[in-house]
C-alpha positions as CSV (number, residue, x, y, z in Angstrom):
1,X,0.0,0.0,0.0
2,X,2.7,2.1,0.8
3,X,3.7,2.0,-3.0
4,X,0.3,3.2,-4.4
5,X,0.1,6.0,-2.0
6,X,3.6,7.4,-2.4
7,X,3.6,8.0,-6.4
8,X,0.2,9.9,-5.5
9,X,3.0,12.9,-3.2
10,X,5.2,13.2,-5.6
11,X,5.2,17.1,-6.8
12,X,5.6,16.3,-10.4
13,X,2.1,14.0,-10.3
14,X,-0.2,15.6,-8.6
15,X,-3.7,15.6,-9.9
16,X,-2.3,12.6,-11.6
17,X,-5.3,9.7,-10.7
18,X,-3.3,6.6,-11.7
19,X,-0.3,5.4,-12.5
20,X,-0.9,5.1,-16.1
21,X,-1.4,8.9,-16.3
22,X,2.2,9.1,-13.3
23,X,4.4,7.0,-16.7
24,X,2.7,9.7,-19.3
25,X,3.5,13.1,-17.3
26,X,7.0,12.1,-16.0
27,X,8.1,10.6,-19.8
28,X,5.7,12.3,-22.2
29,X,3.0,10.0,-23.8
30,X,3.8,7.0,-25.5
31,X,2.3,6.5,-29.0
32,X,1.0,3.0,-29.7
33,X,2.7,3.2,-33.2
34,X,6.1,3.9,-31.8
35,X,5.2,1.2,-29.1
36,X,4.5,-1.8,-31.6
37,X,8.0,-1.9,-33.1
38,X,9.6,-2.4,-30.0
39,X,8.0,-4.8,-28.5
40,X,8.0,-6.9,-31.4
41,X,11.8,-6.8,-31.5
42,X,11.7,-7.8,-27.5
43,X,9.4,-10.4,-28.2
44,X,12.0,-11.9,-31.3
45,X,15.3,-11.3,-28.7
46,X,13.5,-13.3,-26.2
47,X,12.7,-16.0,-27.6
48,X,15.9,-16.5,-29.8
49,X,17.7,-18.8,-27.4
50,X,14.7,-21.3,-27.1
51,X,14.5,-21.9,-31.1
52,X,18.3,-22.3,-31.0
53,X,18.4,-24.8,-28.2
54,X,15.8,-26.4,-30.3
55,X,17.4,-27.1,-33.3
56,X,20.4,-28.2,-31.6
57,X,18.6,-31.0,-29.9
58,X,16.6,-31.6,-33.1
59,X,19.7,-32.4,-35.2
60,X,19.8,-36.2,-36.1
61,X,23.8,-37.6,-34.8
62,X,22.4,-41.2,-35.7
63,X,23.7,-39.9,-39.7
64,X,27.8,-39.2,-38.6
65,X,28.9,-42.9,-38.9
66,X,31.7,-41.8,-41.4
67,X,33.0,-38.8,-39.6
68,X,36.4,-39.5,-38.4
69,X,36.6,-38.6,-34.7
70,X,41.1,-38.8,-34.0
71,X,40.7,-37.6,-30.3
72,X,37.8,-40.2,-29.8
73,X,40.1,-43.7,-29.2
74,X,37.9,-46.5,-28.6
75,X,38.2,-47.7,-25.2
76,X,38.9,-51.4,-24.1
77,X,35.7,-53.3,-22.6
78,X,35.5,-56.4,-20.8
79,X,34.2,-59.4,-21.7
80,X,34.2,-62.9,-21.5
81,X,34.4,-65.5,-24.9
82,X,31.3,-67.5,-25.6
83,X,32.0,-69.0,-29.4
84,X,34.1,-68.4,-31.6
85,X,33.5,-69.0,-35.3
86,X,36.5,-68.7,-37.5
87,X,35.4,-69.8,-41.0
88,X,32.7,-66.6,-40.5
89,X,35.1,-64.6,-38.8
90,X,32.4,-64.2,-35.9
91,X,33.0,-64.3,-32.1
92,X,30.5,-64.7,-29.2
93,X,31.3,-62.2,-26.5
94,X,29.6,-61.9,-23.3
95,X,30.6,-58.3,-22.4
96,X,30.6,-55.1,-20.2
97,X,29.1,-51.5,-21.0
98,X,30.4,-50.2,-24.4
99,X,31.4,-46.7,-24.0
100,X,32.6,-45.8,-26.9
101,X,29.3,-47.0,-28.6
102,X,27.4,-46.3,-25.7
103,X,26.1,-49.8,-25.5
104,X,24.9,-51.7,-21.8
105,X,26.2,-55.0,-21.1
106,X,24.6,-58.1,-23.1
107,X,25.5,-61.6,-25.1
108,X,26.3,-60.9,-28.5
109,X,27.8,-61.8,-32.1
110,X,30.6,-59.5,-33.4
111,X,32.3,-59.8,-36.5
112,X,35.8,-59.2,-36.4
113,X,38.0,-57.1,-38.1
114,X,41.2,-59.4,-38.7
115,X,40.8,-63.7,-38.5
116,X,44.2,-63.7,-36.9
117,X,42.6,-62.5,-33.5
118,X,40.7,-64.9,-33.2
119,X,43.7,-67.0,-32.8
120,X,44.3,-65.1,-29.7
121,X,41.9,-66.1,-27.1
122,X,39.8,-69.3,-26.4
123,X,36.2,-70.4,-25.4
124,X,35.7,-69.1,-21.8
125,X,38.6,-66.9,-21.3
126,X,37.8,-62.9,-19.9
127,X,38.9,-60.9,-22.4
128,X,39.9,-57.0,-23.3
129,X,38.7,-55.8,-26.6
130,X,37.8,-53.0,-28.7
131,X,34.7,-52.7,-30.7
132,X,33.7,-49.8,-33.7
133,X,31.4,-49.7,-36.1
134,X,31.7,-49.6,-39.4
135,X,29.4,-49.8,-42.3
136,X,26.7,-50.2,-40.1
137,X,28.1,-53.3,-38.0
138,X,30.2,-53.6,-34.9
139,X,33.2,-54.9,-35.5
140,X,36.1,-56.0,-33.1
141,X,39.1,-54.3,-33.9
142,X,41.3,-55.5,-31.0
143,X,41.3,-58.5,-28.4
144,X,43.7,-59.6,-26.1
145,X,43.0,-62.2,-23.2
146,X,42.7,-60.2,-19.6
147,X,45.6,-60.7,-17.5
């Protein structure tokens, strides 16, 4: 209350009967036309970051398979050897999260980059290996039995 009351003793407002009129005597009126402009452009500037967070989050990553990412290494993931099947160059690995791929822990087939490593480790034996895709499928590029 103390707010209404006190633009009412202000010596520049008196007779003034609301604060509509108080904004008009201390600034001069206000034209609608010269209004409109402006608050259009506040309205644009305001909302300018939302659409641009927006498009951000809309853009599809699922389409960058073929970029080349040099600082990205894959990392080494866990696993244990299920099968191995060396006339299809397939191996069965039960494994950890893959964070390079961002993919949880399951059983599954890979295909493998090189035969020769499958040379490298048996049927039941932990394992440390790297995985990337490529065309599409996840491939093993790297195993070596867990020490």
């Amino acid at each position: 209350m103390l707010i209404v009351t006190a633009w009412r003793r202000h010596p520049a407002l008196v007779g003034a009967r609301c604060p509509l009129q108080t904004f008009s005597t201390l600034y001069g009126a206000i034209e609608m036309k010269n209004l409109k402009p402006l608050l259009v452009a506040l309205a644009f500037a305001a909302s300018a970051p939302f659409a641009i967070g927006a498009h951000a989050q809309a853009v599809d990553h699922s389409k960058m398979d073929g970029m080349k990412m040099d600082g990205m290494a894959a990392s080494l993931s866990e696993g244990e050897v299920r099968k191995i099947d060396k006339e299809a160059k397939k191996i069965t690995l039960k494994h950890g999260d893959i964070k390079n791929l961002d993919m949880p822990g399951m059983t599954m087939v890979f295909q493998v980059k090189d035969a020769a490593l499958l040379d490298k480790v048996k049927v039941g034996e932990k394992v440390r290996f790297t995985a990337d895709k490529a065309d599409g499928v996840i491939v093993v590029t790297s195993i070596e039995a867990a020490k």
